[in-house]
C-alpha positions in Angstrom: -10.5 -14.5 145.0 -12.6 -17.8 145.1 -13.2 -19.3 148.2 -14.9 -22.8 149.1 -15.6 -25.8 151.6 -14.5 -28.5 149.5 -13.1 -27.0 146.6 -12.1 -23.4 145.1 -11.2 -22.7 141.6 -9.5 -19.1 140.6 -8.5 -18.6 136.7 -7.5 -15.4 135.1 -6.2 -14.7 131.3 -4.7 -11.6 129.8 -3.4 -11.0 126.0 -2.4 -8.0 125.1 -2.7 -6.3 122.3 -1.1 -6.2 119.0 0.9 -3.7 116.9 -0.8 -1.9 114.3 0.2 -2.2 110.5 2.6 0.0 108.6 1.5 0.9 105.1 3.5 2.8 102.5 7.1 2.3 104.1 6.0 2.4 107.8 6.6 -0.3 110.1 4.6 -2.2 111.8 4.2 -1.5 115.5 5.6 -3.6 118.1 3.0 -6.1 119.8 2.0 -5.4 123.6 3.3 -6.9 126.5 1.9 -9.3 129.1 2.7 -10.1 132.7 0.7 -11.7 135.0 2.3 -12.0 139.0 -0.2 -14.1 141.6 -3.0 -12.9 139.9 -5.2 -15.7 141.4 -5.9 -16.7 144.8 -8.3 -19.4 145.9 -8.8 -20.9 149.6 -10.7 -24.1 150.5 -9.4 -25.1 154.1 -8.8 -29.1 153.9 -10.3 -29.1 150.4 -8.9 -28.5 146.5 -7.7 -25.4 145.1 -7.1 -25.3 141.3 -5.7 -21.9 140.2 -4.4 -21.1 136.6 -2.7 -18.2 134.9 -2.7 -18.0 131.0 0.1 -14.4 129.8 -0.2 -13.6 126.1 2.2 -11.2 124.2 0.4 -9.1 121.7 1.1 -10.2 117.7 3.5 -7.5 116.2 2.1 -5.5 113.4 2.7 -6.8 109.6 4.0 -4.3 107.0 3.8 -3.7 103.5 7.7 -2.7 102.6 9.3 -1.6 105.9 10.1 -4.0 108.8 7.7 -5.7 110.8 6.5 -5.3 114.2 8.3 -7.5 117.0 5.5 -10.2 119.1 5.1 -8.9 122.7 6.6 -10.9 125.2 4.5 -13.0 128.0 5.4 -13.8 131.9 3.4 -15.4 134.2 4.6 -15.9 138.1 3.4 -17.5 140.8 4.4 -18.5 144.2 2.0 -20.2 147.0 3.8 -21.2 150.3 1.2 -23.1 152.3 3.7 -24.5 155.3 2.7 -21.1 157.4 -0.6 -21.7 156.4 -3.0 -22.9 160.2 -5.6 -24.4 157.7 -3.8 -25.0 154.2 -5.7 -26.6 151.3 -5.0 -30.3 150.8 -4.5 -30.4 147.1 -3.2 -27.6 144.7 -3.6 -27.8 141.6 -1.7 -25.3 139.7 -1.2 -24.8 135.7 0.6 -21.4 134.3 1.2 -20.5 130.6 2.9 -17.6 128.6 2.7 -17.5 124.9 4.7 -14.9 123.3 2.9 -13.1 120.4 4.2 -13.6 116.9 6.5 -11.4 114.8 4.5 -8.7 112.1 5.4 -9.7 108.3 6.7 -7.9 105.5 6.0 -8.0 102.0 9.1 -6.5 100.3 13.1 -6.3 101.6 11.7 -5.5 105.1 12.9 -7.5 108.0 10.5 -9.7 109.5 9.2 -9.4 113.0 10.6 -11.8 116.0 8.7 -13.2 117.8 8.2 -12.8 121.5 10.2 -14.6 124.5 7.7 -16.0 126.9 8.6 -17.1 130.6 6.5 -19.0 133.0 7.7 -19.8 136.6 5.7 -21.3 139.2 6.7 -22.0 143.3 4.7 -24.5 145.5 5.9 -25.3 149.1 3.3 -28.1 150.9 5.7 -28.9 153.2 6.9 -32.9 153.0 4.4 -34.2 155.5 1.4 -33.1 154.1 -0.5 -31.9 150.8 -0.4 -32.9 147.3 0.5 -31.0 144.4 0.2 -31.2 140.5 1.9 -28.4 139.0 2.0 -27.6 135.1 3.8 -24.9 133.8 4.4 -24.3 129.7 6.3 -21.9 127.7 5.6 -21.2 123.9 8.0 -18.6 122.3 6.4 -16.5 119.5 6.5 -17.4 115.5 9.0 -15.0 113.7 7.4 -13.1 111.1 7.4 -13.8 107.5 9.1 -12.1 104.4 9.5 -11.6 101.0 12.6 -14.5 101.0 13.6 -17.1 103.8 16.4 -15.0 105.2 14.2 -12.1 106.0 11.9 -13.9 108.5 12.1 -13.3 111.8 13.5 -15.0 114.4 11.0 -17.4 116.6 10.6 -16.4 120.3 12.8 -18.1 123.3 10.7 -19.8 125.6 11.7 -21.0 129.8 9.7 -22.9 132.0 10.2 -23.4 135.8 8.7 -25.4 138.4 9.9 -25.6 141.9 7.7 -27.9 144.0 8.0 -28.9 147.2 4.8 -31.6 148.6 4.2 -34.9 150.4 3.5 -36.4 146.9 3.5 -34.8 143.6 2.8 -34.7 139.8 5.4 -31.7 138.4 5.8 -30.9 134.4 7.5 -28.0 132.5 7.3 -27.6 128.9 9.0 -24.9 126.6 8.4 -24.6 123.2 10.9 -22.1 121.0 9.0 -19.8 118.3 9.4 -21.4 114.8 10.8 -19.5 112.1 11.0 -19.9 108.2 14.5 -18.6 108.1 17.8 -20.4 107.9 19.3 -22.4 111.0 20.0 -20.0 114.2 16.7 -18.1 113.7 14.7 -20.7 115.8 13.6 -20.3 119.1 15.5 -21.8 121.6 13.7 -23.4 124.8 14.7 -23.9 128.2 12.3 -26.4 131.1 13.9 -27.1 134.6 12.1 -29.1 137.3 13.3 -29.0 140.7 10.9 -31.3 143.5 10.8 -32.4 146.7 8.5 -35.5 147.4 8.0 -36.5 151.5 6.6 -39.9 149.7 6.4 -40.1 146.1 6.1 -38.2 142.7 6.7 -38.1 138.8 8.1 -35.2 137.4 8.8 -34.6 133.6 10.5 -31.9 131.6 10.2 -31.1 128.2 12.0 -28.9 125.7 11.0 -28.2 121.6 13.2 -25.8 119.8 11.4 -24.0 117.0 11.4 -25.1 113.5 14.1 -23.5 111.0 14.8 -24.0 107.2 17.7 -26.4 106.8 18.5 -30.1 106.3 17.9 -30.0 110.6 14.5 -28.6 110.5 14.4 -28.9 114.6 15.2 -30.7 117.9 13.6 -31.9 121.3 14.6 -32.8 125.0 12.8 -34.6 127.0 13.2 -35.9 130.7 10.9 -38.2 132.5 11.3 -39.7 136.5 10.0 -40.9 139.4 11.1 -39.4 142.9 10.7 -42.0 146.4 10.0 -41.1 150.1 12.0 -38.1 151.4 13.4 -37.6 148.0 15.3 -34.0 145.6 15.4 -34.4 142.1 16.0 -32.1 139.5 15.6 -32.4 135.8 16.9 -29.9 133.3 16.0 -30.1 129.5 16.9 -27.7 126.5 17.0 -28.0 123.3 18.2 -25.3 120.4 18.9 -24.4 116.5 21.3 -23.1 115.6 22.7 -22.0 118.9 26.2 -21.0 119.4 25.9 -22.7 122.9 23.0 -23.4 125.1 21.4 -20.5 126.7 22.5 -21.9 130.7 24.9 -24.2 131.6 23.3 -27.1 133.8 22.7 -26.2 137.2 25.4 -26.9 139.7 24.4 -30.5 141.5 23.0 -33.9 140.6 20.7 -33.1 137.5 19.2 -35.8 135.2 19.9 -33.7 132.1 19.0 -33.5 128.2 20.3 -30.9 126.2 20.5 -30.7 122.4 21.8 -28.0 120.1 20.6 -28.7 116.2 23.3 -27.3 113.9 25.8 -26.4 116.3 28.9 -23.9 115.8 31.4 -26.3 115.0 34.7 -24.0 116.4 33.3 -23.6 119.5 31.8 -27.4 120.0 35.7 -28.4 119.2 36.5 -26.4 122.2 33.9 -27.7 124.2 35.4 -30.7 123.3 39.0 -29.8 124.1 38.0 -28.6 127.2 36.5 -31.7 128.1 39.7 -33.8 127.1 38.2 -35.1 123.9 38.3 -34.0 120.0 36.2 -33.9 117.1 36.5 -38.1 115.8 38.5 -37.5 111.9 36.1 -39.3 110.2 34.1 -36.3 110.2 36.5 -34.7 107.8 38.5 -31.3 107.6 35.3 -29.5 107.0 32.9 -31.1 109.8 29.8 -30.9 109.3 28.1 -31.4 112.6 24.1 -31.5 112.5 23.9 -31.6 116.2 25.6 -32.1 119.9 23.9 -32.1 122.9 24.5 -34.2 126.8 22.6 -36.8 128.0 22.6 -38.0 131.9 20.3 -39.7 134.2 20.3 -39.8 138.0 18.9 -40.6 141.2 17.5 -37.7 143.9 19.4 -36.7 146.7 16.9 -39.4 149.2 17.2 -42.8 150.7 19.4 -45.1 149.6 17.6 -48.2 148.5 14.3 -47.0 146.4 15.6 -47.8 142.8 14.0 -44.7 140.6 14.4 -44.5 136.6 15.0 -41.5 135.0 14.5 -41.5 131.3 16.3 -39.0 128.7 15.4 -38.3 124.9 16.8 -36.7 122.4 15.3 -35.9 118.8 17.1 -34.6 116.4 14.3 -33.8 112.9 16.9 -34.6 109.8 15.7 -34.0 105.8 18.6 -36.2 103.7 17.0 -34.6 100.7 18.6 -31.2 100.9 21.7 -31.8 102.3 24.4 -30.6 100.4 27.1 -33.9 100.6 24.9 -36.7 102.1 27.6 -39.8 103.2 27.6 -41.9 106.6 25.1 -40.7 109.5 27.3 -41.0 112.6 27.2 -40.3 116.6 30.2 -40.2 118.4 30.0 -40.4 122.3 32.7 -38.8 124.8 33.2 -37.3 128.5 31.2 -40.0 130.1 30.5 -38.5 134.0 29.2 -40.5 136.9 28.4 -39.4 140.5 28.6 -42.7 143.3 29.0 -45.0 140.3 27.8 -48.0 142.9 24.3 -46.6 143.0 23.9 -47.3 139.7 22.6 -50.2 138.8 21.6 -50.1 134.7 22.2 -48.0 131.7 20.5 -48.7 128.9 20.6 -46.8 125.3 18.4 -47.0 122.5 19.0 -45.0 118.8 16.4 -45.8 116.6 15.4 -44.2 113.1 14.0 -44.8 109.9 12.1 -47.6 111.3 15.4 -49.4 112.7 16.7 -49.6 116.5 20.3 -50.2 117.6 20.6 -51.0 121.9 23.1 -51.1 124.0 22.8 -52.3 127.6 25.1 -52.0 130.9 25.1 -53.1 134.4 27.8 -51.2 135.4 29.5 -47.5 135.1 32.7 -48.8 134.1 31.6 -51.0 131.5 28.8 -47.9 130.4 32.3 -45.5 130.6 34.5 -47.3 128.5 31.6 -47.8 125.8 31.1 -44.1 125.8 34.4 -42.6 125.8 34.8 -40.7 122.1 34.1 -44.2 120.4 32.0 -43.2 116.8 29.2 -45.2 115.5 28.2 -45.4 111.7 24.5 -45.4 111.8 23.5 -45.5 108.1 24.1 -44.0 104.6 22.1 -40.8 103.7 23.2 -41.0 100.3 21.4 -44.4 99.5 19.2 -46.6 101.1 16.1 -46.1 103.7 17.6 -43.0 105.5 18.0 -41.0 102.2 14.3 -41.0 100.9 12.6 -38.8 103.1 13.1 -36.6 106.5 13.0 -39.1 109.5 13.8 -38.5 113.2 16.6 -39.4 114.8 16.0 -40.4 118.2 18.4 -41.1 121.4 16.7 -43.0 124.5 18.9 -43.3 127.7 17.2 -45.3 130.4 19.5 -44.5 133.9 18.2 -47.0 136.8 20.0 -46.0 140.3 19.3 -46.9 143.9 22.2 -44.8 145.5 21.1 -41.5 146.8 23.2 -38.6 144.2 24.2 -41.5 141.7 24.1 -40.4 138.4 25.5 -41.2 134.7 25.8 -39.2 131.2 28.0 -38.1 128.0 27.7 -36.0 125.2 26.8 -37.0 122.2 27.9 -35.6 118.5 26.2 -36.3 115.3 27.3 -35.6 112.1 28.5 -36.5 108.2 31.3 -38.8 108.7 33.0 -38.3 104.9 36.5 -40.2 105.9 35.7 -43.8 106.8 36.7 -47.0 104.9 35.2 -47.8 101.8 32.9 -50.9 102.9 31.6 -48.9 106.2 28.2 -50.2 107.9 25.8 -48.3 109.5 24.4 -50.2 113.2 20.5 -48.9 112.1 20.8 -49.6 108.1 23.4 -51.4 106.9 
């Protein structure tokens, strides 16, 4: 416990220790475990209190021919409710991290390793009337193991980060990172950061979402949420990205969420459900034998406050793509469909933005009807991967929606496909590289 006049800082840091190695056919043992629940506690009446947490999962043990020790797994907790409090601290500072320990090797026809989950949540209640807050919370899921040949690595660590804040004004971010691994697509860890705050009269809040790297021609994928919240204001923010994933690991919460979500590499029977489901199909230009190198939704919206205070939420989606080693490289394309909307008058711009290889394409609407029709299952050549600037190297491929409301709930978004679209007309342009 730390306690001071002005100011009070409390830090504490636990790893725990890893599995031991396995020689002559043994495996390697599994890495330790590390959970760390309020484990801090400063006081400083009227003054600042910083506290931080830091979990680490022990490394699993590596092994010389059997299979390789698994990376521990971290959690860190904490929850501080100050609205009880007769003399509560006027500034909190708080900033929790897990790390999951990485997954043992193997030197012969072993498996790999995984590598561990890690899971950080934090909980601040101020009150709306008084205190402010700066929260930080970050998740990084283990590194799978290595072995003797890709498909024998392990698989990278999942990784969720929470923050729930509630404060007069506020500064809130949650980042998960998935484990990498060095096997084929569906090995990589899959991340998961949710941001849920309350601001009696202002804050920025930001969530951010890395799945771990994977072998492939889709070596990886990111989310990430940025807004602003007014006076009296509930916003939420909910970003995941995966590889490989059959689905994501949650559906979005129920409610008004601004919302990124991208799956690299997608299963392509049950994204056509999805689809179905949803009133739309699969665009035929993507051929009787799709292939899809990622989906993922995309929505922007306003807290649950005032009317009248025009906030900006801003989504992005990356999607890492390596032309050079895919196995039929034709037209990049995006198709867009199940536009959604919540008090459609509230909003008041949409603006999209699709750049890569150095090129930008933009789109820009005043209105959700105009936004709706654009975005109903309508496809979009972007550029040849066969020839031309976005077959020489790996390049990003990056989607920017800007959503600018002043209606308390309003809210906009679609989903989003991209893909190899093998049956278009000879003669087809791309919007980024013709």
């Amino acid at each position: 416990m730390a306690i001071g006049h002005t100011g009070a800082n409390a830090n504490v840091s636990q790893q725990a220790g890893a599995g031991g190695s396995g020689l002559d056919g043994a495996d390697g043992g599994n890495g330790g475990s590390s959970r760390l629940t309020n484990a801090v506690n400063a006081i400083s009446p009227g003054g600042d209190v910083t506290e931080s947490q830091n979990s680490i999962g022990g490394a699993g043990g590596d092994s010389d021919t059997g299979t390789g020790g698994s990376g521990g797994v971290a959690f860190v907790t904490f929850g501080l409710d100050t609205i009880t409090d007769p003399h509560p601290a006027a500034a909190v500072t708080l900033t929790d991290a897990a790390t999951g320990g990485s997954g043992g090797n193997t030197g012969q026809a072993g498996a790999a390793g995984q590598g561990g989950n890690a899971t950080a949540t934090t909980t601040l209640n101020m009150g709306t009337t008084q205190g402010q807050a700066g929260v930080h919370v970050t998740a990084q899921g283990g590194a799978g193991g290595s072995g003797l040949v890709a498909n024998d690595a392990g698989r990278g660590g999942n990784a969720v980060a929470l923050a729930t804040v509630t404060a007069s004004t506020l500064n809130v971010s949650a980042q998960a990172n998935g484990g990498n691994s060095a096997a084929s697509s569906g090995l990589a860890g899959i991340a998961a950061a949710v941001v849920q705050a309350t601001a009696g009269s202002s804050g920025s809040i930001g969530a951010q979402a890395y799945a771990g790297n994977s072998a492939g021609p889709v070596t990886g994928d990111s989310a990430l949420i940025t807004s602003s919240l007014g006076a009296d204001d509930s916003g939420g923010l909910y970003a995941v990205a995966s590889h490989g994933a059959a689905l994501s690991p949650a559906a979005p919460p129920q409610g008004v969420y601004s919302v990124a979500d991208v799956i690299a590499r997608p299963d392509v029977t049950l994204l056509e459900t999805a689809l179905m489901l949803d009133g739309s199909t699969l665009d035929p230009a993507f051929g009787a034998n799709p292939d899809i190198l990622a989906s993922g939704l995309m929505g922007g919206a306003h807290g649950t406050g005032t009317d009248g205070t025009s906030v900006t939420s801003t989504e992005t989606v990356n999607v890492a793509i390596d032309p050079t080693i895919l196995a039929d490289p034709a037209m990049l394309a995006v198709t867009f469909y199940a536009p959604f909307s919540n008090q459609d008058a509230g909003v008041t711009d949409i603006s999209l933005r699709i750049s890569a290889a150095g090129e930008t394409y933009t789109q820009d609407f005043s209105n959700v009807a105009d936004a709706a029709a654009y975005f109903a299952n309508d496809l979009l050549p972007l550029g040849d991967l066969a020839s031309g600037p976005l077959s020489e190297a790996p390049f990003d491929l990056q989607f920017v929606l800007g959503v600018t409301a002043a209606g308390a709930s309003s809210q906009f978004g679609f989903g989003i496909v991209v893909g190899i679209a093998t049956d278009l007309p000879a003669g087809t342009l791309g919007a980024l590289h013709p």
